[in-house]
N, C-alpha and C positions, 0 to 999 in steps of 0.2 A: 504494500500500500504506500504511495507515492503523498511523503508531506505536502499539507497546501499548506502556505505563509501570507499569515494575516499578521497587522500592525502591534499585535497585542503578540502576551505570551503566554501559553496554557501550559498548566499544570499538573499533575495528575497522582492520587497517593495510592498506591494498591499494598497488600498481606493481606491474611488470612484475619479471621476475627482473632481479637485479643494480642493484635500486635502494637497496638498502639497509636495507629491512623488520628484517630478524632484529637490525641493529645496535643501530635505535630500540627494537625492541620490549625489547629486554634493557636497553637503557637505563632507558625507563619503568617498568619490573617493578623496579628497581633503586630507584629513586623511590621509588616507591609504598610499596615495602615497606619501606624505610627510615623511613618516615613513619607508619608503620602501618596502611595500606591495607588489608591480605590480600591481594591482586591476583591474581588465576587467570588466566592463559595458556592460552590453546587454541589450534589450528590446523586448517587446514581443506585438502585433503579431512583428515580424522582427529580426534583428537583424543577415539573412545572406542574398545574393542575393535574393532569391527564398522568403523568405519571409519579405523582403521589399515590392516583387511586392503583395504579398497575404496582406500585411497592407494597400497599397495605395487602394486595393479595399474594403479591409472590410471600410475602415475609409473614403474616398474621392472619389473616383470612383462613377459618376450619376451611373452605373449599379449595386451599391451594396443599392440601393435604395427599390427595390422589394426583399431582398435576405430572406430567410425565415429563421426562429432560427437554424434549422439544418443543413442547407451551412456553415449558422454563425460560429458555434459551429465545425465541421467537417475545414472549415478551418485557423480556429485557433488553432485547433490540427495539423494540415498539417507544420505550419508552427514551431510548439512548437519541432514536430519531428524534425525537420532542424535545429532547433537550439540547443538541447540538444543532436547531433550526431556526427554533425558540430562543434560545437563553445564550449558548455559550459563540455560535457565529455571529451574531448582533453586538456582543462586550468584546470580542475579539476584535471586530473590524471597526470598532470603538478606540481602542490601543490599549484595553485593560488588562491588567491579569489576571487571570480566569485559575481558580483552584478546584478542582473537583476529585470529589470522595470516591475513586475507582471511576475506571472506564472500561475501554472495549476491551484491555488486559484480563480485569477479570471476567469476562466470558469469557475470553480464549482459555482462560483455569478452572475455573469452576464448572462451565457446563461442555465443554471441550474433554480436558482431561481428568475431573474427577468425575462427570458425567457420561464420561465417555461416549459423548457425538464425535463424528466423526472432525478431524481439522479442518479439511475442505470445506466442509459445511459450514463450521461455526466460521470459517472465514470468508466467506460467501455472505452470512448474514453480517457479520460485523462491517464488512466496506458496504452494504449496503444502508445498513443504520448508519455509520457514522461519516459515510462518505469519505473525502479523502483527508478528514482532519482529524493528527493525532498530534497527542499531548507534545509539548517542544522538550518536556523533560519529566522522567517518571520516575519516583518514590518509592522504590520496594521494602518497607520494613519487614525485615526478616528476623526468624525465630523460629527454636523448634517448633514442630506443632505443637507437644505435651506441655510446654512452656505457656504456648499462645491458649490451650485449651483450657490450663490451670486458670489464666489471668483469667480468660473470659469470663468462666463461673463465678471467680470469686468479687467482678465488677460488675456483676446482674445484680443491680437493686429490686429487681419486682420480676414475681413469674410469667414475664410477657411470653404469651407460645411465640418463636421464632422459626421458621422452618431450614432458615439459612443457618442459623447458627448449632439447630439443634440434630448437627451431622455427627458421622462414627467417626472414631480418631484416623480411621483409615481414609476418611473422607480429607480430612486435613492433610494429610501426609502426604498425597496424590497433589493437593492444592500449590503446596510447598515446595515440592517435585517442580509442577508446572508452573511455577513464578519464576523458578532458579534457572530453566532450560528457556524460558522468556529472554531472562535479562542475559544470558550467554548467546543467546539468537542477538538482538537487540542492544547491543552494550554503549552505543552513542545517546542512547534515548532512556533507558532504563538504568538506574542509578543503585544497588543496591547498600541498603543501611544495617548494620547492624541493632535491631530493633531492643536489644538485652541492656544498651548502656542505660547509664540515666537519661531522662527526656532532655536536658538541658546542654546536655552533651549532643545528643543527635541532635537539636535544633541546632547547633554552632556548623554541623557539620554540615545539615543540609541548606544553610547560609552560605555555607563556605563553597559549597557544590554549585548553587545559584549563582555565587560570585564568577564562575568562568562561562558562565552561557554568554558572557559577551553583549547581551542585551540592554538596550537604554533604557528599560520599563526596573532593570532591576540595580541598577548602577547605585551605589553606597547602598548595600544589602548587609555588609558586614558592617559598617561602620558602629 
C-alpha cells in the first residue's frame, strides 16, 4: 500500500490490551498540546457517530457474541472507512496531527493472524477501508502477552463484558507474534517500544523517536 502525503502528520499506537496504549496516548496529546500542536485523538473501531454504534457491538453488545471472524473483520473496516473520510483526511489536509488509538495494523493482527483470515483478504479489505493513507509513524508497545494479560485484569474497574479483551492467552500470543512480524515487515513506519519501562521513560522515548520524523508539525517535541 502506497503512502499518500497530506500536510498534516498521522499517528498511530497499536499492542495488545494491557500494554499501555491509553497511558502514552494521553501523555503525547498532553505534549503536543502544551506546545501548540492542536493534536486530534481518535480511536478505532469509533471515533464518528456511525462507528461508535459498530464498536458498542463488536466490543459489548450480547449479539456480537456469535459474530464470526469475517463480520468481525468487515466491520471494523466499515467503521475505519468513516473514520479516515470523516475525521482523520479532513485534520490531515488541515496540517494537524492526527493520533489514533490503532488502525489498519490491528486488523492485519487480530482478525488476520489471531483470527486466522486469510492475508490477502484482510489486505484486500484494509486498502479498501483505509484507502491509501497510512499512519507517517506507528507505536508498537510491546510486552509479553502474560504480562499484558496480568495488567489488563488487574486495571478492569467494572465487569464490563468485552469481547475483544475477553480472548485465551493463546489469542494474545498469536497477536504479539503478529505485531512483531509487522514491525520487521515495516520497520520505517512501525517503531517498536518497549512497553515494561516506566511510562515516563517511554514517553521520552517516543519524543525522542518523533524528534527524527523531520516534520515541521513536530519541530521542539523534545524540548
Amino acid at each position: 500500500m502506497t503512502q499518500f502525503r497530506q500536510p498534516g502528520f498521522f499517528i498511530s499506537f497499536e499492542g495488545s490490551e494491557g500494554c499501555g496504549k491509553s497511558t502514552q496516548i494521553g501523555m503525547l496529546m498532553r505534549t503536543l498540546s502544551e506546545e501548540g500542536k492542536n493534536p486530534l485523538l481518535v480511536r478505532e473501531p469509533g471515533g464518528t457517530p456511525v462507528g461508535e454504534v459498530i464498536r458498542h457491538l463488536l466490543q459489548h453488545a450480547p449479539e456480537g457474541d456469535e459474530m464470526v471472524p469475517e463480520t468481525e473483520l468487515l466491520l471494523f473496516a466499515a467503521s475505519r472507512a468513516q473514520l479516515v473520510r470523516q475525521v482523520i483526511l479532513p485534520a490531515l489536509e488541515a496540517g494537524r496531527v492526527v493520533i489514533s488509538d490503532r488502525f489498519l495494523d490491528s486488523t492485519t493482527v487480530y482478525q488476520g493472524v489471531a483470527r486466522k483470515i486469510s492475508a490477502d483478504s484482510v489486505e484486500l479489505v484494509n486498502r479498501f477501508a483505509a484507502g491509501p493513507q497510512l499512519p507517517d509513524v506507528t507505536f508498537l508497545l510491546d510486552m509479553d502477552e502474560s504480562a499484558a494479560f496480568q495488567r489488563l485484569r488487574q486495571g478492569r474497574l467494572e465487569a464490563i463484558h468485552d469481547r475483544m479483551e475477553d480472548q485465551p492467552p493463546d489469542f494474545y500470543r498469536a497477536v504479539r507474534e503478529g505485531y512483531l512480524h509487522l514491525a520487521k515487515t515495516f520497520p520505517d513506519r512501525i517503531r517498536v517500544i518497549d512497553a515494561t519501562q516506566p511510562p515516563e521513560t517511554i514517553a521520552r522515548e517516543i519524543r525522542a523517536q518523533l524528534a527524527t520524523c523531520g516534520h515541521a508539525l513536530l519541530q521542539g517535541i523534545c524540548a
